[in-house]
ZADO-567992 format. One line per 5 residues: number of its first residue (from 1); for each residue x, y, z of N, C-alpha, C. Coordinates in Angstrom, 3 decimals, m for minus. Layout:
// residues N
NUM = X,Y,Z,X,Y,Z,X,Y,Z  ...;
// end
This chain:
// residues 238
1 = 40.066,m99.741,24.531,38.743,m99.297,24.086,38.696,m97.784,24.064  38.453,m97.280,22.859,38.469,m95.732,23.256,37.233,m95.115,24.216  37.628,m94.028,24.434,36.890,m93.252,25.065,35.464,m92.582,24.703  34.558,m92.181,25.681,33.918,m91.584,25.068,33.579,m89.822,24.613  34.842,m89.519,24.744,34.647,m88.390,24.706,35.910,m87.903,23.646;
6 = 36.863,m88.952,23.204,37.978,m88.664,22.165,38.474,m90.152,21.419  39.749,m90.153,20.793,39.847,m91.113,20.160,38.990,m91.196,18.772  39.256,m92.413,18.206,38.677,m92.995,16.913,37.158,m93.167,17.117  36.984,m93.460,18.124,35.297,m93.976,18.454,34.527,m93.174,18.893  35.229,m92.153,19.206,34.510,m90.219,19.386,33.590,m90.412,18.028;
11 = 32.038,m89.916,18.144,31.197,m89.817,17.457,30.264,m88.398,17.694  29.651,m87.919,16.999,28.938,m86.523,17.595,27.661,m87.016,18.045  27.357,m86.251,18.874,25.799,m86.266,19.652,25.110,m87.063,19.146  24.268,m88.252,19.430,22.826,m88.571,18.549,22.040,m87.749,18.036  21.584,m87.880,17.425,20.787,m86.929,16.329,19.395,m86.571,17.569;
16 = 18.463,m85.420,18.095,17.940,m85.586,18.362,16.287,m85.395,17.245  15.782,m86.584,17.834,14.885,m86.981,16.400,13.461,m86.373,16.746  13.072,m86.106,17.650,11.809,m84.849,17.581,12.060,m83.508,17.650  13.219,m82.890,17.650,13.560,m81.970,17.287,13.562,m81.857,15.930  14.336,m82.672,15.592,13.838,m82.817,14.011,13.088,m82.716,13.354;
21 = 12.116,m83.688,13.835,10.890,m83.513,13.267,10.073,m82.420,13.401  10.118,m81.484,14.480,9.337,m80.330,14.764,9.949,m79.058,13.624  11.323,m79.398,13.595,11.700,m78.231,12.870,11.477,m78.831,11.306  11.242,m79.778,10.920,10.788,m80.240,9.686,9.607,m79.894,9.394  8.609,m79.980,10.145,7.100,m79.358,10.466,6.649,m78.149,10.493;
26 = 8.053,m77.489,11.096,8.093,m76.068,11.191,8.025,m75.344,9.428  9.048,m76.118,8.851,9.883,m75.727,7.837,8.410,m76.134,6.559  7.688,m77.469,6.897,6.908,m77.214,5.768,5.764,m76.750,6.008  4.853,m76.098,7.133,4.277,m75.248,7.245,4.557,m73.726,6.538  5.463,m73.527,7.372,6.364,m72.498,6.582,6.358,m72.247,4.860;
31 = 6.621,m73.317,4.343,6.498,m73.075,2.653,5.326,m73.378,2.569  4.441,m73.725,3.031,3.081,m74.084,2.487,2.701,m72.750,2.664  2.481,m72.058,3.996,2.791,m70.565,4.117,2.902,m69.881,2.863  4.163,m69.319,2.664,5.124,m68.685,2.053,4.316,m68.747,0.597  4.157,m70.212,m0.073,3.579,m70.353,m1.847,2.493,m71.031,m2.183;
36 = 1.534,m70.822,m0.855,0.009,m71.342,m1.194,m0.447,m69.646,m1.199  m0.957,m69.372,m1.992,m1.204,m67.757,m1.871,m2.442,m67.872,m1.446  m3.341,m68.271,m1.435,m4.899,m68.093,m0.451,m4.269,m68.209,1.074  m3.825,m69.442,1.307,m3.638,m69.352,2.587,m2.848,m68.103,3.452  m1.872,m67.842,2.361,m0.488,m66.457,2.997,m1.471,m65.509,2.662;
41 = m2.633,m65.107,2.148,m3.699,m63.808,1.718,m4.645,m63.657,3.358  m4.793,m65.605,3.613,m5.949,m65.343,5.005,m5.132,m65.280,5.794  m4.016,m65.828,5.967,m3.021,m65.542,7.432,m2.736,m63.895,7.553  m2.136,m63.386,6.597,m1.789,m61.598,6.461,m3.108,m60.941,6.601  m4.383,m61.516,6.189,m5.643,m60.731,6.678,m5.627,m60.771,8.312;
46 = m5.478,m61.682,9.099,m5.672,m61.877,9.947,m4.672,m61.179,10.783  m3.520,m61.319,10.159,m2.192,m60.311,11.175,m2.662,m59.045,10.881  m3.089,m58.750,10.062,m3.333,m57.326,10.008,m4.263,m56.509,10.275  m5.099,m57.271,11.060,m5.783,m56.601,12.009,m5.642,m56.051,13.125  m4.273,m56.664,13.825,m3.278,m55.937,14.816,m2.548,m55.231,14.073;
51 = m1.844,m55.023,13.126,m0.686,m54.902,12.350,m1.080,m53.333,11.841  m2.121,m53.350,10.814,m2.604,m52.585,9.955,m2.527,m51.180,10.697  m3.639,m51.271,11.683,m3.691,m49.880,12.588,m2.483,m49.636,12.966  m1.437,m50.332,13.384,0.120,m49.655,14.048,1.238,m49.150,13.269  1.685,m49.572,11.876,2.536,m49.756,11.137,1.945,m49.249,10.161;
56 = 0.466,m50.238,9.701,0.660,m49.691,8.219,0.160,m48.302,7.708  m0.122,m47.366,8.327,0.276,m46.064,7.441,m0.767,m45.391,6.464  m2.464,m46.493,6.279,m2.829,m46.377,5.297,m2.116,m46.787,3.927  m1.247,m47.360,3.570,m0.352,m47.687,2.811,0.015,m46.544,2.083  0.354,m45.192,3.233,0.842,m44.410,2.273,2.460,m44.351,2.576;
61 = 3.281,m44.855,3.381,4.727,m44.601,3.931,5.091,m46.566,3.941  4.965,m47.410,2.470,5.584,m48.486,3.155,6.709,m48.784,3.038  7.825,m48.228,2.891,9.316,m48.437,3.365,9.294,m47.985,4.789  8.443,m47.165,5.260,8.455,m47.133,6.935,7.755,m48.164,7.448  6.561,m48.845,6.924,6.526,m50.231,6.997,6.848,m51.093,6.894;
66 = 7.635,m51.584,5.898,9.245,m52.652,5.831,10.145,m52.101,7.131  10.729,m50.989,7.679,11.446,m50.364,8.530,10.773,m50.763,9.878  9.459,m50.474,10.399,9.675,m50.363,11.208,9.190,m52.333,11.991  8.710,m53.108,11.044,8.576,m54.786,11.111,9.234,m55.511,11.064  10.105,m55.274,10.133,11.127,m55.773,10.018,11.965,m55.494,11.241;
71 = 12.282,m54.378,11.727,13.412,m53.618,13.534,12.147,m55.003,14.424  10.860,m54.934,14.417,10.279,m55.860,14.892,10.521,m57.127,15.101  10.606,m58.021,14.080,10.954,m59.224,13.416,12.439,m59.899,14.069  13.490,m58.556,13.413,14.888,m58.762,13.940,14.954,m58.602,14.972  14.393,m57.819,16.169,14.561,m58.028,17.377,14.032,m59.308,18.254;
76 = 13.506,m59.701,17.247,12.267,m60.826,17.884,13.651,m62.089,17.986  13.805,m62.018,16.709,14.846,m63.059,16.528,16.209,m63.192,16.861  16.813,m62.117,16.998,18.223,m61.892,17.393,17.982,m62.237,18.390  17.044,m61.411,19.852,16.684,m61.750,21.321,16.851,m63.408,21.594  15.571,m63.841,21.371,15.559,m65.087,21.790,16.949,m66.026,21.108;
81 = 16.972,m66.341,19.862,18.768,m66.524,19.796,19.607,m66.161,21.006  19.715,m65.015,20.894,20.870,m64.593,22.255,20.741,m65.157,23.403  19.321,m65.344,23.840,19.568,m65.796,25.259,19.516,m67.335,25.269  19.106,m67.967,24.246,19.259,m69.166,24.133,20.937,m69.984,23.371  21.769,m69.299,23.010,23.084,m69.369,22.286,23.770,m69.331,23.657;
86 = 24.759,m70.075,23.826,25.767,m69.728,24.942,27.360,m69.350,23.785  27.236,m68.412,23.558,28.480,m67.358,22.887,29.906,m67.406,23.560  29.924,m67.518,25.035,31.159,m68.333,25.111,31.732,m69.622,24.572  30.807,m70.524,24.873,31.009,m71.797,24.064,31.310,m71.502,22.762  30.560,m71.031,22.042,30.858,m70.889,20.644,31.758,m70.645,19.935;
91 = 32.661,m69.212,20.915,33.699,m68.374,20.450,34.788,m69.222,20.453  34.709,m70.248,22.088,35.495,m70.802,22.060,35.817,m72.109,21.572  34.760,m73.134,20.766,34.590,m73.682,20.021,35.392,m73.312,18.254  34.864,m72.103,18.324,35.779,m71.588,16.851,36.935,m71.353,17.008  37.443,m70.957,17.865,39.191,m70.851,17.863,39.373,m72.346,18.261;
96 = 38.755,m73.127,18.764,39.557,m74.767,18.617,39.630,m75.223,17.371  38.429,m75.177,16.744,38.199,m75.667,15.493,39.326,m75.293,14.870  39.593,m73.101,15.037,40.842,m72.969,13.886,41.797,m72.967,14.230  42.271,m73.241,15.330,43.497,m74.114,15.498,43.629,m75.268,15.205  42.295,m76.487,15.240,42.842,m77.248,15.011,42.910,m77.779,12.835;
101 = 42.322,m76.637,12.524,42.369,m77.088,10.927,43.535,m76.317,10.522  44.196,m75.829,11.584,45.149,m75.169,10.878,46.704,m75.979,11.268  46.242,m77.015,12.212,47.553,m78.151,12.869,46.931,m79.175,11.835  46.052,m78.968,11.279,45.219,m80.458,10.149,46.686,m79.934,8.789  46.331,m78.934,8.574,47.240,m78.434,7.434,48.465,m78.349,7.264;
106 = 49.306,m77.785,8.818,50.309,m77.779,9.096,51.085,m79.913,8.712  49.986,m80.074,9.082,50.659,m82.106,9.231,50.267,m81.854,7.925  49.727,m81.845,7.019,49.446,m82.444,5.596,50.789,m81.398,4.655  51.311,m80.609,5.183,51.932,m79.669,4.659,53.488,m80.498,4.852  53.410,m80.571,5.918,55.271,m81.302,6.728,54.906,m83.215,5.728;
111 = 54.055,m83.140,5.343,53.786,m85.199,5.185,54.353,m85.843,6.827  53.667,m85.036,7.908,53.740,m85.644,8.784,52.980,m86.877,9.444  52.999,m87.630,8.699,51.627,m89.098,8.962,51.485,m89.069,10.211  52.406,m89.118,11.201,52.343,m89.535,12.786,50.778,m88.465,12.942  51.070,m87.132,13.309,50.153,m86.054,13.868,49.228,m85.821,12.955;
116 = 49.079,m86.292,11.335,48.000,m86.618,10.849,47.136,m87.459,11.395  47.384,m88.669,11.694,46.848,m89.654,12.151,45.899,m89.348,13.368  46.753,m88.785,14.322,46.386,m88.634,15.789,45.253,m87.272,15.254  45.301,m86.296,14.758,44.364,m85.129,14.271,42.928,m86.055,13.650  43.200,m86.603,13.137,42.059,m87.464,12.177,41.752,m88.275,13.481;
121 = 41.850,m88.835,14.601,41.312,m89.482,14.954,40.285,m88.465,15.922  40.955,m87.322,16.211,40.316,m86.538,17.144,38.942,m85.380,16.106  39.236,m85.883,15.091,38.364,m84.965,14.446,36.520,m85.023,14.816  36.331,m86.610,14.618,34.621,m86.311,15.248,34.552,m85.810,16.822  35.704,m85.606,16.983,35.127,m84.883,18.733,34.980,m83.448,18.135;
126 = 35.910,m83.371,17.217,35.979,m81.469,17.138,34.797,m81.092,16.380  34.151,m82.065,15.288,32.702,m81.943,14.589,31.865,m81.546,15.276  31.911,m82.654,16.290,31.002,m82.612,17.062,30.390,m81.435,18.065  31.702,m80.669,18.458,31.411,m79.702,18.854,30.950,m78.162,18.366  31.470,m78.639,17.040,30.987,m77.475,15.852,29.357,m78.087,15.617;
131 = 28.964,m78.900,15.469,27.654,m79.160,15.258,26.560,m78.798,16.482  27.086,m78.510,17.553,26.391,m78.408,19.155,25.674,m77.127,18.454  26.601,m76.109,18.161,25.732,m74.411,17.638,24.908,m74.633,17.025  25.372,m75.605,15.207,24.914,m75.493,14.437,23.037,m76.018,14.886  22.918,m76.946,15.963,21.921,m78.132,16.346,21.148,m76.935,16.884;
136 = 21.434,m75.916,18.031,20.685,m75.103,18.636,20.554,m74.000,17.869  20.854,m73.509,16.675,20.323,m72.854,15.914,19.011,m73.208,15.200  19.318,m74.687,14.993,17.967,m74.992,13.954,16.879,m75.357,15.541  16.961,m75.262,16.215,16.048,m75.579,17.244,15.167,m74.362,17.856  15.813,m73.434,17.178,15.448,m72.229,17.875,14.097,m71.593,16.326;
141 = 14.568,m72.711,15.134,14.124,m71.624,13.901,12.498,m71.762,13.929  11.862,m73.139,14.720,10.502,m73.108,14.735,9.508,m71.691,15.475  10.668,m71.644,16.700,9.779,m70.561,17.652,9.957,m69.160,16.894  10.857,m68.565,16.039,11.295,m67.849,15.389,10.220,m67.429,13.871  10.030,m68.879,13.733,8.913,m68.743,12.802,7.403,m68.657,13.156;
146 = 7.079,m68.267,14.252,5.898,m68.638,14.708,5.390,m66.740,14.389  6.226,m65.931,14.765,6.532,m64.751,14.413,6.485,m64.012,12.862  7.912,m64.569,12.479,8.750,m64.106,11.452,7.403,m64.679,9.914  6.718,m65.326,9.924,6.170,m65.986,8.736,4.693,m65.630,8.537  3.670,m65.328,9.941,2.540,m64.083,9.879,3.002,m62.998,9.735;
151 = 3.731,m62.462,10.223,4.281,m61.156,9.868,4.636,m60.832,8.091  5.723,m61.943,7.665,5.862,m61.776,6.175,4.661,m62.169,5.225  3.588,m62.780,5.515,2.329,m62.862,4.941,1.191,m61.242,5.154  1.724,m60.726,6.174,0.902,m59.887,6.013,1.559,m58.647,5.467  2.842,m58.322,5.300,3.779,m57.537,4.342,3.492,m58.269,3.204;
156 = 3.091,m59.284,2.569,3.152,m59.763,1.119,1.713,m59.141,0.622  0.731,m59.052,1.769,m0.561,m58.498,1.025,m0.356,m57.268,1.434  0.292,m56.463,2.324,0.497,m55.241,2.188,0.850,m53.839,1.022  2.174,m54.989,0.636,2.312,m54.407,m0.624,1.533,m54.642,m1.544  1.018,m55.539,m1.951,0.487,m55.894,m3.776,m1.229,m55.484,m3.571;
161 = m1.644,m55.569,m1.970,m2.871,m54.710,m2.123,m3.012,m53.312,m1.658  m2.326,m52.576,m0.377,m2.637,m51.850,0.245,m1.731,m50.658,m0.261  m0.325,m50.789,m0.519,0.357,m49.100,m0.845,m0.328,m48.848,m2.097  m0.081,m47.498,m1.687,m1.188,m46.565,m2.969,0.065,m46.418,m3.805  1.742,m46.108,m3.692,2.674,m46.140,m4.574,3.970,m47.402,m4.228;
166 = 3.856,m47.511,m4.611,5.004,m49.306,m4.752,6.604,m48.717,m5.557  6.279,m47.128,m6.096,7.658,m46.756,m6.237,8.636,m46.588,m5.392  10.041,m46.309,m5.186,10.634,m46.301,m4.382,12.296,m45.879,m5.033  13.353,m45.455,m4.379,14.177,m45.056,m5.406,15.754,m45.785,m4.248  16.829,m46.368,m4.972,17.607,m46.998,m4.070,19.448,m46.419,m4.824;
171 = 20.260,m46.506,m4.452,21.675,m45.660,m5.695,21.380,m46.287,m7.001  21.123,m47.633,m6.651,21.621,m48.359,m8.088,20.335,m48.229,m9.325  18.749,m47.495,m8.877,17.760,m47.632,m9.658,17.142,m46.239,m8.855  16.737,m46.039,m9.839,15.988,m44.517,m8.821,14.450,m44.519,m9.215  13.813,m45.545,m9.980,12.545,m45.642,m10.252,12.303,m47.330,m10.131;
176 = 12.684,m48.086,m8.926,12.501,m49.348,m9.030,11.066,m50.013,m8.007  10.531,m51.025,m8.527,9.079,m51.006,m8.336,9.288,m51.848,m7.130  8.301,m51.954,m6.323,8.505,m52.858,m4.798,8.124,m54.478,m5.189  6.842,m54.025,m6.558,6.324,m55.148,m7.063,6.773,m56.190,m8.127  8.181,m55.328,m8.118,9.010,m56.060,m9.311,9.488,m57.397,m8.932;
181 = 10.698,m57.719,m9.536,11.366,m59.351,m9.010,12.750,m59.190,m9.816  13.795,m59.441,m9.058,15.302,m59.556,m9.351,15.596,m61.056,m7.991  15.575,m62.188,m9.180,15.813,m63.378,m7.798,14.312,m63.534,m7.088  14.686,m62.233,m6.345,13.725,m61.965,m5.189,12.554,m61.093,m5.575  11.558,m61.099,m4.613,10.543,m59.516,m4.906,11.463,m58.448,m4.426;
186 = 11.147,m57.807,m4.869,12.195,m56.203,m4.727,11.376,m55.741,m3.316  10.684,m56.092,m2.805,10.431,m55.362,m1.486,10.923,m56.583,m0.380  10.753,m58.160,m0.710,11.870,m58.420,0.158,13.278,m58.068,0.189  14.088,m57.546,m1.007,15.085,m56.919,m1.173,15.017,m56.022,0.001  14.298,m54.674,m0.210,14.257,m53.734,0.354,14.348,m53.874,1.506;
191 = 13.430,m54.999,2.143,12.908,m54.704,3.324,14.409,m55.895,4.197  15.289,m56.589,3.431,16.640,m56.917,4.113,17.549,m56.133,4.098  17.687,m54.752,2.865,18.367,m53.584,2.991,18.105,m52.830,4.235  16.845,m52.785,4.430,16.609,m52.142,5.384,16.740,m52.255,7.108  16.703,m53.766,7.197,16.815,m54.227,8.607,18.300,m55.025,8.779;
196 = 18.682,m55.434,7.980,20.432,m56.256,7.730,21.219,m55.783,8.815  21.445,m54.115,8.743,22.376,m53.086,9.392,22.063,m53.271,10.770  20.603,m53.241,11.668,20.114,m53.237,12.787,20.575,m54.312,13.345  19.965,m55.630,12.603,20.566,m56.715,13.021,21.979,m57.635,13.144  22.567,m56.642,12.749,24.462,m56.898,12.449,24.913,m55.998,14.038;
201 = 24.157,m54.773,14.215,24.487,m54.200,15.310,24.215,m54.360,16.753  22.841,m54.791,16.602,22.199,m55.494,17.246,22.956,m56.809,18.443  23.282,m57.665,17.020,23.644,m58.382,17.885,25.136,m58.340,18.348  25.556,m57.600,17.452,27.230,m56.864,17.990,27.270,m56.141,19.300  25.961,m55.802,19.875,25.816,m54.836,21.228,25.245,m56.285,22.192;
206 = 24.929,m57.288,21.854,24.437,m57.693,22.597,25.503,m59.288,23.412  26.798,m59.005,21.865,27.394,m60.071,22.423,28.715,m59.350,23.464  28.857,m58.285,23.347,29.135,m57.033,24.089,29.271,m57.242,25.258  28.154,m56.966,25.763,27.477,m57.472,26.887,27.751,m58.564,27.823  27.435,m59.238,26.556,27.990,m60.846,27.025,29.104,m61.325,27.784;
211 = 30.284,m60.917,26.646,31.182,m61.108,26.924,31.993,m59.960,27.624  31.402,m59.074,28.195,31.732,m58.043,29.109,31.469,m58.633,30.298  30.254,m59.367,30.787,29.783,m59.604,31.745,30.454,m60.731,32.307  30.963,m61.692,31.183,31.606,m62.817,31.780,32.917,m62.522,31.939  33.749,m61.676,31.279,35.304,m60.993,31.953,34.763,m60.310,33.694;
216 = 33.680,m59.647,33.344,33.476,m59.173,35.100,33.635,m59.947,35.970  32.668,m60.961,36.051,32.803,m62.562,37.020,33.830,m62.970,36.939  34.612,m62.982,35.931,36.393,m63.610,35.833,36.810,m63.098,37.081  36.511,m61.708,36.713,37.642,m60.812,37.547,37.290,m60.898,39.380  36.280,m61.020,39.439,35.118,m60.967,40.060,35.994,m62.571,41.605;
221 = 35.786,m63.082,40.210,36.228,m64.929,40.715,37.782,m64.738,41.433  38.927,m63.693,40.326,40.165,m63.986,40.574,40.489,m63.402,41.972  39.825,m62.268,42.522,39.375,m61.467,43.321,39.504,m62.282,44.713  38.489,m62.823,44.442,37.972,m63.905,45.537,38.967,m64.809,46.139  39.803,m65.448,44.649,40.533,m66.545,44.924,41.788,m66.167,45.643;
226 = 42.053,m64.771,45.500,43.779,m64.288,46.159,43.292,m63.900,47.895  41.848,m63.411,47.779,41.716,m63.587,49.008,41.565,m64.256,50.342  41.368,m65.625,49.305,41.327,m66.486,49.574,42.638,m67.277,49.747  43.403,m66.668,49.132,45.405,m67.286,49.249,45.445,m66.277,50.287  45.139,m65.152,50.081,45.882,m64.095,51.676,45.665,m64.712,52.527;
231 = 44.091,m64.889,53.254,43.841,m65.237,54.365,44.353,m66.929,54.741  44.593,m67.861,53.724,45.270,m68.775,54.125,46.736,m68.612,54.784  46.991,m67.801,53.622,48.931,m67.516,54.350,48.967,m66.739,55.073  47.818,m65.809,55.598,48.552,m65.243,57.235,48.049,m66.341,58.178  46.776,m67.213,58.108,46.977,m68.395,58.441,48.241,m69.499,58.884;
236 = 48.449,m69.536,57.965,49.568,m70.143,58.211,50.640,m69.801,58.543  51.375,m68.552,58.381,52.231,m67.779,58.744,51.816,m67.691,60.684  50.859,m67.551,61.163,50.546,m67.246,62.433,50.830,m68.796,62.933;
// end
């Protein structure tokens, strides 16, 4: 009978199903949000009654308003991510994974059936563990949005009612409008040009940290453990 933790009958986690559903709830609030425009007009009225006085500028500086909500937003979100992500697991989750798609290839490369076989059977354990991140990412996107989606409702009426100039100049256009649309509105453009960099660094300083802190305790641990061999062997030596 296989096991439950490898073999053919290795399966990934049960689905957890009110998580689901919350982040499904999350997600169509969210677009109802986002493309009911009365409603995203009264939600951004309402943020911006905290908002307005701190940031917005009179709407005369709003790329320092995209700048400085967005550093807002991304910190909001990178943070709680971070402390809720366990980044060891992860890291070390991805080097199993690419070792093991790269022994998946190596057997399909040799027509080695034997270690094909045995790879394929171990594969929903290795899914499975790639799906653990993927599961606590989407678990994290409701509380994330509770934030991230008043905030972008009240930047959507910021711009199209409140800046007195919506020009703005970037390398590739030097007269391009905030109110325009490429794909996107050109001020959500802007305003991911603008915060992308923070949040790439951001969390580059923070996994830093991380994984600084857990080599310390390593060392910390190995420390312990020889002292723990000394004092046995003059122990025993006596």
């Amino acid at each position: 009978m296989a096991s439950s933790t490898g073999g053919p009958g290795a399966r990934p986690p049960p689905a957890n199903i009110s998580g689901q559903m919350l982040l499904l709830f999350a997600l169509m609030i969210s677009m109802l949000v986002l493309f009911d425009q009365n409603l995203r007009q009264s939600l951004g009225e309402i943020v911006g009654i905290g908002l307005a006085p701190i940031v917005g500028f009179g709407g005369d500086r709003p790329i320092l308003t995209l700048l400085l909500t967005g550093l807002v937003m991304s910190f909001f979100s990178i943070v709680v991510r971070h402390f809720f992500m366990d980044w060891i697991e992860q890291a070390r989750n991805a080097r199993m994974m690419s070792a093991f798609q790269k022994e998946m290839r190596d057997a399909r490369t040799s027509n080695n059936t034997f270690k094909l076989k045995k790879l394929t059977e171990m594969q929903p354990q290795m899914m499975s563990k790639s799906l653990k991140t993927t599961q606590t990412q989407f678990k994290l996107m409701p509380f994330t949005m509770i934030v991230v989606v008043p905030i972008f409702a009240w930047l959507s009426n910021f711009v199209y009612f409140d800046v007195s100039s919506t020009s703005f100049s970037v390398p590739w256009e030097f007269n391009a409008d905030m109110k325009g649309q490429n794909l996107l509105p050109n001020w959500v453009l802007l305003y991911s040009l603008l915060t992308l960099p923070f949040g790439q660094v951001l969390t580059r300083v923070l996994k830093y940290f991380t994984f600084g802190k857990k080599l310390r305790n390593l060392e910390q641990e190995g420390e312990v453990a020889r002292e723990v061999q000394d004092d046995q062997g003059e122990e025993t030596g006596e």
